[in-house]
N, C-alpha and C positions, 0 to 999 in steps of 0.2 A: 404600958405603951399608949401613945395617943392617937390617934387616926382624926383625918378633917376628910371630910364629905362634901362636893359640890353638892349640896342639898334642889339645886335648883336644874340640875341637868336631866333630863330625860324626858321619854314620853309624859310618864305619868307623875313627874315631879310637880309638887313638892312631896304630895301625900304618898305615894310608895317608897320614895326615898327614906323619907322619915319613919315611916312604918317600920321597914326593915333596919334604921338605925336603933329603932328602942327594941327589936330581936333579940340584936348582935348584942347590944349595949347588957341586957337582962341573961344572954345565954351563954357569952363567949369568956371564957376567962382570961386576966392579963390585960384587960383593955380598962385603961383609967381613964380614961377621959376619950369622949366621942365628939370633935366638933364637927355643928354643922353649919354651913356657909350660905347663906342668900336673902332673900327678904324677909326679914325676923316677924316681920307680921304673918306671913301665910308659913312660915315653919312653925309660930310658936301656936296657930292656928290649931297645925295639924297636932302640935305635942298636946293641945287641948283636950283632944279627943280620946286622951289615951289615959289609961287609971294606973296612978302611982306612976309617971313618967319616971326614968333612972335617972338619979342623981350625977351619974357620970356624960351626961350630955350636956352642950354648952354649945349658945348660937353665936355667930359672928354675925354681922347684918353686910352685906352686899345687894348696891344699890342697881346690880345691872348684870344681864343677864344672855350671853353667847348663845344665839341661836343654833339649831342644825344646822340652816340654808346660809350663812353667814358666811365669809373669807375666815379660817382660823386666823392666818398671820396678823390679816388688817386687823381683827376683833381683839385679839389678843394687846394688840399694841395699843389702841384707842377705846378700848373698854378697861381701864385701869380698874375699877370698881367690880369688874365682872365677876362673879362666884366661883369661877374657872381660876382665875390667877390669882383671888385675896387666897382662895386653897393652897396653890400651888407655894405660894409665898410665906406661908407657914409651915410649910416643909422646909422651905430656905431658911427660915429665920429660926430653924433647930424648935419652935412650939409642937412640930409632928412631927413623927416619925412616918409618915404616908400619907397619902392622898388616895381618894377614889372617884372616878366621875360618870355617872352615865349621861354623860349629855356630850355634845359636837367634840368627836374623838380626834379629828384635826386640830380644835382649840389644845386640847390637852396635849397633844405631843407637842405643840408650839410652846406652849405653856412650860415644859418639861423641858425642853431642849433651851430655850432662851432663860429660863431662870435658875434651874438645877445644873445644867450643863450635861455634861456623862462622864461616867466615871473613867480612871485611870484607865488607856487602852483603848476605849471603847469610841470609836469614830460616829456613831447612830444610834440611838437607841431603837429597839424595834419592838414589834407588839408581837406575846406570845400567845398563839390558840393550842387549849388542847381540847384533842377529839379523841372519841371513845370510839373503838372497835370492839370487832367478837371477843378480842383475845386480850389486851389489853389497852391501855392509851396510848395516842402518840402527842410528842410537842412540835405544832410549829412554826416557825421563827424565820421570816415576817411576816405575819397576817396584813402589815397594810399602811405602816410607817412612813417604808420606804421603797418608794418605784423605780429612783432609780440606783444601782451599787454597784459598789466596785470588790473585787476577788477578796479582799481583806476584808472587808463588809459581812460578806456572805460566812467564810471562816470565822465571823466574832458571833456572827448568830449561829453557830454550831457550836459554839463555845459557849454559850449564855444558855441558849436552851437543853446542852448537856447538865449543866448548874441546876435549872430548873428541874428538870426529871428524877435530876437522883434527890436533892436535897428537899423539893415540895411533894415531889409522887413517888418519892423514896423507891428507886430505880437503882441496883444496884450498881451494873455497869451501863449505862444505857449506846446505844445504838447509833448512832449519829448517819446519817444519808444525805447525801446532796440530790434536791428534786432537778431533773434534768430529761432530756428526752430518750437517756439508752442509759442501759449499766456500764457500757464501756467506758473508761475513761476519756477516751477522746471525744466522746460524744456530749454533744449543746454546744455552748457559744464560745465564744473565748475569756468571759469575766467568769464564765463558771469551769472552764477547762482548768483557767490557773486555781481560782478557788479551791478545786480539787488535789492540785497538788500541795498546797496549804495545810489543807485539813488531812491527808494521806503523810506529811512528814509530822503532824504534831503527835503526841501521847495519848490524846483519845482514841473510844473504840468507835473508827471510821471506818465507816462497811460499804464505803463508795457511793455511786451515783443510785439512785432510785428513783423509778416513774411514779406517776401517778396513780397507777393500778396496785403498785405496791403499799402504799399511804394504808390501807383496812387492811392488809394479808397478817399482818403481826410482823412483820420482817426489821419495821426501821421503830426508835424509841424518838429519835428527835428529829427532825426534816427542815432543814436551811434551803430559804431562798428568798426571792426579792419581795418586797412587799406587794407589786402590780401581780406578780401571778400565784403570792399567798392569799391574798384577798378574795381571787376571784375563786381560789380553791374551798376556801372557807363557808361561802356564800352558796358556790354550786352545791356542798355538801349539804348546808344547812336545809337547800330548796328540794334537794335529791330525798332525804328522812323525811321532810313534810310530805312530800309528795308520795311517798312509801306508804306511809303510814295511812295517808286518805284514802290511797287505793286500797289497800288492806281492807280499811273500814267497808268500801263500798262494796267490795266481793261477798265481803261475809254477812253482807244483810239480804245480799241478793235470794236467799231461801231462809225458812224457819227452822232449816236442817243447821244450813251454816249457822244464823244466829244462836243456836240452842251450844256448838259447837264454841263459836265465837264466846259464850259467856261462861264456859268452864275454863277458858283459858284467859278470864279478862287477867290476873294475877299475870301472868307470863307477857300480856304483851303491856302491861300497867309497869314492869320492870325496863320492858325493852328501850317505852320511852320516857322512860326516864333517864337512860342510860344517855339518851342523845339529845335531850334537853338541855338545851344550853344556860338555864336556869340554876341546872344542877351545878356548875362550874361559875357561873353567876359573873365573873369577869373576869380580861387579861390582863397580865400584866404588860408594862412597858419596862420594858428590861435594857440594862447597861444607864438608865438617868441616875442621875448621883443623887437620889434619895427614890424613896419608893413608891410607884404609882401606877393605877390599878384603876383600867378600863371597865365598865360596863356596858352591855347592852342596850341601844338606846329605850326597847322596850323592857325596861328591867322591871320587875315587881318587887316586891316587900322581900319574897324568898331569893331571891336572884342576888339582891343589898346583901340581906344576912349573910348567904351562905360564900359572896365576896369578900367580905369583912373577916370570913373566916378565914380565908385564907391569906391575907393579909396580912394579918393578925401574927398568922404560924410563920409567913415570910420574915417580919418582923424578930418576930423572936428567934430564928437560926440564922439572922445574919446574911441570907442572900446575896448583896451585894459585894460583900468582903471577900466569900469566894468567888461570884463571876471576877472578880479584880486578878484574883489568882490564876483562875483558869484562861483568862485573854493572855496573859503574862506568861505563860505554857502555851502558847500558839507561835513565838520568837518572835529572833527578829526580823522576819517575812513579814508579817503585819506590825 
């Protein structure tokens, strides 16, 4: 398998990008060739620094580089050279098999959608997050694609993010919920009322509408909805654990009772976060583009690269895409 890396995208690009490609490159089996994409002079800098760099990594040079603060659409179109779309276009031109980028996640979905297209069915491609609960994970599908959709939209991301569950987080039937404001069917709006009856006549296991509150209970496997109120679900989670976590810290130093307390338990809360470290899942995918491409974190690190690459990797080798084809094509012909 090949994989190309926007080497140039992120916080701490180029050097943790690369870092965590000579990981992946040294750890992951299956991966024949890793390229990396951007300024060959500060990538092959960073491969400098490294003893016995892997054989299976190869730079492409890309003379121009997609900020965060930038237009995707305009940047994408007038930065022809940009590390974002020579990637992307080596997906098209069959040399990958995927792509991964932590840098400007709007460049990438443009990138995606104007060059790869989406696959058979699929009207949008959307970003999948998954989050960890008590009990187990959940998928959800749109983290931040798309703001605004329509009822068949919403039913293709419950169909793409069932794909994902069972076949990456090997879920055996999973759970499918539509986020909305009541469990009643008639309840929310009207692109998501009809939604619901989409996803209630097709073959998946649809378990109706589901709030917010439900999202950690263990209730739902996959969670469809727009990308405006995935987004801000993703975000608020992410700020809700940090902010968890700090207060934790700051109770338990408040005495040398707690901290004495606090340090037999570092093990148990050294697991907790890592459970919710978004590092651990390291990126998302963008699901339904007709080839394979895989978001990271703007601040991604060396660990965050690797353990994306992992699963990638694994995407890669079962074929992912072939069955979301199948599975939208099991939704009829209502969508």
């Amino acid at each position: 398998m090949r994989i190309v890396v926007d080497a140039m995208g992120g916080d701490y690009a180029p050097g943790e990008i690369v870092a965590g490609c000579v990981d992946a490159a040294r750890e992951i089996p299956g991966i024949d060739e890793l390229i990396l994409v951007g300024d060959q002079a500060a990538v092959e800098v960073e491969l400098g620094k490294v003893s016995r760099c892997p054989s299976n990594i190869r730079v492409v040079h890309a003379s121009e580089v997609i900020e965060m603060d930038e237009s995707p659409a305009v940047a994408i179109r007038r930065k022809s050279n940009s590390s974002v779309r020579l990637a992307t276009e080596l997906v098209k031109s069959g040399e990958a098999d995927a792509v991964f980028s932590a840098g400007n996640t709007g460049a990438m979905v443009v990138a995606a959608t104007l060059l790869l297209r989406t696959l058979e069915g699929v009207d949008r491609p959307a970003i999948a997050a998954v989050f960890p609960t008590p009990h187990n994970e959940f998928v959800l599908v749109d983290a931040g694609a798309n703001t605004d959709c329509t009822p068949e939209m919403l039913a293709q991301f419950g169909a793409m993010g069932e794909v994902y569950a069972r076949k990456i987080l090997g879920m055996e039937k999973p759970r499918i919920g539509l986020l909305s404001i009541g469990e009643e069917a008639a309840k929310g709006n009207e692109i998501t009322r009809e939604a619901f009856r989409i996803l209630e006549a097709s073959p998946m296991n649809f378990i109706g509408n589901v709030e917010s509150r439900d999202l950690f209970e263990g209730r739902v496997d996959v969670v469809a909805c727009d990308g405006f109120v995935g987004n801000v679900v993703l975000k608020t989670s992410e700020a809700v654990a940090k902010a968890s976590f700090s207060w934790l810290k700051s109770e338990l130093t408040k005495s040398p009772w707690r901290t004495l307390i606090a340090g037999m338990l570092r093990g148990a809360f050294r697991d907790a976060k890592n459970r919710v470290d978004p590092e651990t899942y390291g990126g998302a995918p963008l699901l339904g583009s007709n080839g394979l491409v895989y978001i990271g974190h703007g601040s991604s690190s060396a660990r965050a690269v690797r353990n994306a690459l992992g699963v990638v990797a694994r995407a890669i080798e079962i074929d992912v895409n072939h069955s979301i084809v199948e599975q939208v094509r099991g939704l009829g012909p209502a969508v």
